[in-house]
GUSEKOL-432195 format. One record per residue (C-alpha): residue in three letters; x, y, z. Coordinates in steps of 0.02 Angstrom, whole numbers, plus 50000, padded with zeros to 5 digits. Example, Ala and Ser with C-alpha at 12.3 -4.5 7.8 and 13.67 -1.06 7.14 Angstrom:
residues 2
ALA506154977550390;SER506844994750357;
//
This chain:
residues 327
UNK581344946755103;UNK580584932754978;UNK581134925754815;UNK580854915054698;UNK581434902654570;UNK580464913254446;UNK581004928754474;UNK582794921654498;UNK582754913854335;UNK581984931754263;UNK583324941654337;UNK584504929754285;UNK583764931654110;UNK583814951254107;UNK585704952054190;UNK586034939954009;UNK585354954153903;UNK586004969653996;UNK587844974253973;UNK587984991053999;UNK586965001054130;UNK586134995854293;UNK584134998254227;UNK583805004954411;UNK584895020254489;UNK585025024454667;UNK583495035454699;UNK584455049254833;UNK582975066054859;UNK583815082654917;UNK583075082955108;UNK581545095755120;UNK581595108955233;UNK579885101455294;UNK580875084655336;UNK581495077555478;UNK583255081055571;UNK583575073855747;UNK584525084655870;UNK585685077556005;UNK586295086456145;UNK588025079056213;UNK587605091556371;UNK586185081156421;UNK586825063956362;UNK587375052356499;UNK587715037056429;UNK586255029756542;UNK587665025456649;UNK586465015956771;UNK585935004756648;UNK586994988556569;UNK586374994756407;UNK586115012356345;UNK584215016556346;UNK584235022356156;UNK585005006256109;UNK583854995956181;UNK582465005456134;UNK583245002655941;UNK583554985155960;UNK581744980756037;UNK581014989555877;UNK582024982855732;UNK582224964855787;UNK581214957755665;UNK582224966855523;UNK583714958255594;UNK584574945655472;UNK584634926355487;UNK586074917955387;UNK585984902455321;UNK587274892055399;UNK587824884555235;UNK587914900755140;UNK588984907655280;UNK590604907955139;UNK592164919255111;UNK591904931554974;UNK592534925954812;UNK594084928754790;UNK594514933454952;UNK594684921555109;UNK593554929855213;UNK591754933155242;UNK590764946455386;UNK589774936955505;UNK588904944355662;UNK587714933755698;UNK588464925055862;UNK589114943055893;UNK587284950755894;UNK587524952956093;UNK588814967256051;UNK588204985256088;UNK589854997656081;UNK589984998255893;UNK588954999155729;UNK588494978755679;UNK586904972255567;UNK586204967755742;UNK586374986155820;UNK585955001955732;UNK586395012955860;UNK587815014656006;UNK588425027456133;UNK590315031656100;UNK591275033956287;UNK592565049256243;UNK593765056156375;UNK594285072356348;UNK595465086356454;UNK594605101756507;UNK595235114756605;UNK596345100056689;UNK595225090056714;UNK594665073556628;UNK592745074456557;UNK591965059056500;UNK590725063456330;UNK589475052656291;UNK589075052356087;UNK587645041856036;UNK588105036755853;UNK587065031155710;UNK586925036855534;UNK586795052755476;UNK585745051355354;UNK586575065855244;UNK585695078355131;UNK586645073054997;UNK587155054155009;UNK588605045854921;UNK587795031354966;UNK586475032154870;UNK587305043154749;UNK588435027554725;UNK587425013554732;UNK587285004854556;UNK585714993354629;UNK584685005654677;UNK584824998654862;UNK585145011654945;UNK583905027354955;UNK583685044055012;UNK581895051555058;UNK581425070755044;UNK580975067055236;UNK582545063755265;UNK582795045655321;UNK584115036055194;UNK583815015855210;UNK584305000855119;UNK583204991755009;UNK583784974255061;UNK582764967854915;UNK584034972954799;UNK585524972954896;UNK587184962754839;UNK588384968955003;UNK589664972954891;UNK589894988255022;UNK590515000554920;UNK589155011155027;UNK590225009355180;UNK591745012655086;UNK591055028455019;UNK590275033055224;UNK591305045655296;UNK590915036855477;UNK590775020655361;UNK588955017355446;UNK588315002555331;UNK588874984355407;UNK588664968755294;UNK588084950955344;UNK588644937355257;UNK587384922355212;UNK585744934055173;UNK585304942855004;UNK585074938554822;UNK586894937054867;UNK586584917454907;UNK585644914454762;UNK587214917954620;UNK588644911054739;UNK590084912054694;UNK590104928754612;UNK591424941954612;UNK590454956254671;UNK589354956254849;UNK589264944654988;UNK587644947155086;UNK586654962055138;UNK587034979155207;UNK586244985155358;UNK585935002155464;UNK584755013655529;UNK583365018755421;UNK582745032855566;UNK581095023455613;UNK580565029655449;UNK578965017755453;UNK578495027255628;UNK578895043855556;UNK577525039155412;UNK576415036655547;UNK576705054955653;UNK577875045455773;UNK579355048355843;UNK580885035455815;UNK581335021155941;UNK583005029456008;UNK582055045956044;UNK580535042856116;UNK581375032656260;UNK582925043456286;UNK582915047656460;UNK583725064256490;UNK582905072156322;UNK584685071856235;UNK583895067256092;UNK582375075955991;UNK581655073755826;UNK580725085755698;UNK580495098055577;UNK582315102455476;UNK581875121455495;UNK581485119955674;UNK583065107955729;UNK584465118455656;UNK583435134855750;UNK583655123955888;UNK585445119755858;UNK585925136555840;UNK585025144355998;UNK586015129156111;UNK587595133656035;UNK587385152556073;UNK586825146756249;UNK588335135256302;UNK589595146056188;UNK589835127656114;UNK589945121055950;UNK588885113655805;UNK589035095955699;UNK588405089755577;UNK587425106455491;UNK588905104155341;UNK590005091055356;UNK590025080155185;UNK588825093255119;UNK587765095455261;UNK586725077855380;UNK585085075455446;UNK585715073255619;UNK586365090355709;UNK587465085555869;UNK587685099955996;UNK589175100956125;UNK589985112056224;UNK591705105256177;UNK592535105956036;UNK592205094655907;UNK594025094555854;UNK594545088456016;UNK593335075556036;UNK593875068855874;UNK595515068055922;UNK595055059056105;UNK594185047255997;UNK595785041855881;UNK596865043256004;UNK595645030456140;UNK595325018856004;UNK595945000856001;UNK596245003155804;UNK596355020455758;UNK595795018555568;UNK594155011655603;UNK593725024455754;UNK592035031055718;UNK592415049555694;UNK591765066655725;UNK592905073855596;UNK592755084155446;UNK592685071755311;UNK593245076655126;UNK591855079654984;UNK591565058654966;UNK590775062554808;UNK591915070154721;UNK593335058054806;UNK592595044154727;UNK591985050554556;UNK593145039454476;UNK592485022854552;UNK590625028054506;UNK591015033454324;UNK591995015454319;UNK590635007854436;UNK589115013554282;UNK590025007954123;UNK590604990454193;UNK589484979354097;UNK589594964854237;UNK588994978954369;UNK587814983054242;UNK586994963754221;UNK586864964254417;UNK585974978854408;UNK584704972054268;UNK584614954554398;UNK584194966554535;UNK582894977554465;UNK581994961354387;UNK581924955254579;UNK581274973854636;UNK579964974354493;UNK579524956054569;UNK579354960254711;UNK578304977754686;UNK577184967554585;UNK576844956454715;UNK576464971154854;UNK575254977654747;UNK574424961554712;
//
């Protein structure tokens, strides 16, 4: 990610003369039936026990280093007006939860069967849903949403104001302070760095590939391909372990289909109920319509003419840097 002092002082320029709209809306495409969707099968999932580190999470790790943010130690500052900021980069070692330095992590859930304790083994990412209120939301135009399915942030463009993790039913996004366009308008009242997640390997997709996380998964939990073909997929392994689907229509329906022969009620409720601080437990709930839950804040969000002169700023540094791809 590159800037300049010329397209600062552009964007700069344009957020002067904008005060109403962001000139750049979240682009979020309904998912093709000829897209991608990535089964995973809890029944096969092991947690790579034998291994320090899940396989999937190396594998995801290994391929997205270079995408991995550096701070600047001096822009490493609490968020205007709040004393606080979100740094993980001498945390980047961690690999049981969702940080700007791991995309992808297997969640350990003990559940009760039959009398008996059964350890689950959920890898978790994002879910890259059919209908995104992250993108949906976005008033940068950061995050997107391809017909193929993948939905990635455009760290271009990106403020980390995080209202897309607010508006995440498994609040996926994670924001790293000292990164971003962010640095250059310090102090400002909205942002504070750059959002990050899994993008599903959508530059190997381009290419006929399969993502990181797949490809190396040793026991075949996981499997990528065609939307029409997963959920046939889905559907034939539920039938076969009398089990249960997730992910099909939960907050309108995900590109990621999980298969298990438990419940996913009850491993939900292992999950709260294990967790060190139940409210930010990633979840395998049902989550409410997040679209319509937070209608208010994106009606608000669009009119707000200080959103709306970030949103100029932002799509002045896109435009730069399109320009500059092409030339």
């Amino acid at each position: 990610m590159k800037f300049s002092r010329r397209n600062l002082l552009k964007g700069m320029a344009a957020a002067g003369a904008v005060g109403v709209l962001p000139s750049k809306k979240a682009k979020a495409e309904t998912a093709a039936e000829d897209g991608y969707a990535t089964l995973i099968d809890l029944t096969k999932c092991d947690g790579c026990e034998h291994k320090d580190t899940p396989v999937c999470v190396t594998a995801c790790r290994e391929k997205n280093a270079d995408n991995f943010p550096e701070p600047d130690p001096a822009m490493l500052k609490n968020y205007w007006p709040q004393d606080k900021h979100e740094d993980w980069s001498k945390k980047r070692h961690l690999t049981d939860r969702l940080t700007p330095y791991n995309w992808i992590f297997v969640q350990k859930v003990k559940t009760e069967i039959d009398g008996k304790i059964v350890e689950e083994h959920v890898p978790r990412r994002c879910m890259h849903c059919d209908n995104p209120p992250c993108a949906n939301l976005c008033p940068f135009g950061s995050m997107n949403k391809t017909k193929e399915g993948p939905v990635y942030v455009k760290e271009s463009t990106c403020f980390g104001g995080a209202k897309c993790r607010t508006v995440c039913p498994w609040s996926v996004p994670q924001r790293q302070a000292g990164v971003g366009i962010y640095t250059y308008l310090d102090p400002m009242p909205v942002g504070g760095g750059v959002m990050y997640k899994c993008d599903l390997c959508r530059d190997r997709l381009e290419q006929g590939q399969e993502t990181a996380c797949v490809e190396q998964c040793p026991t075949g939990a996981m499997k990528i391909g065609k939307r029409s073909e997963i959920f046939k997929e889905a559907e034939k392994l539920k039938k076969e372990y009398g089990g249960y689907v997730y992910g099909d229509k939960q907050n309108g329906g995900t590109s990621t289909i999980y298969v298990s022969g438990i419940p996913f009620e009850k491993l939900d409720q292992a999950i709260v109920s294990q967790a060190k601080n139940p409210k930010k437990a990633m979840r395998l709930h049902n989550p409410e319509n997040m679209m319509e839950k937070h209608s208010n804040w994106a009606v608000s969000a669009l009119v707000a003419p200080f959103i709306g002169a970030l949103g100029a700023f932002a799509a002045t540094i896109s435009k730069g840097d399109k320009k500059n791809e092409n030339s």
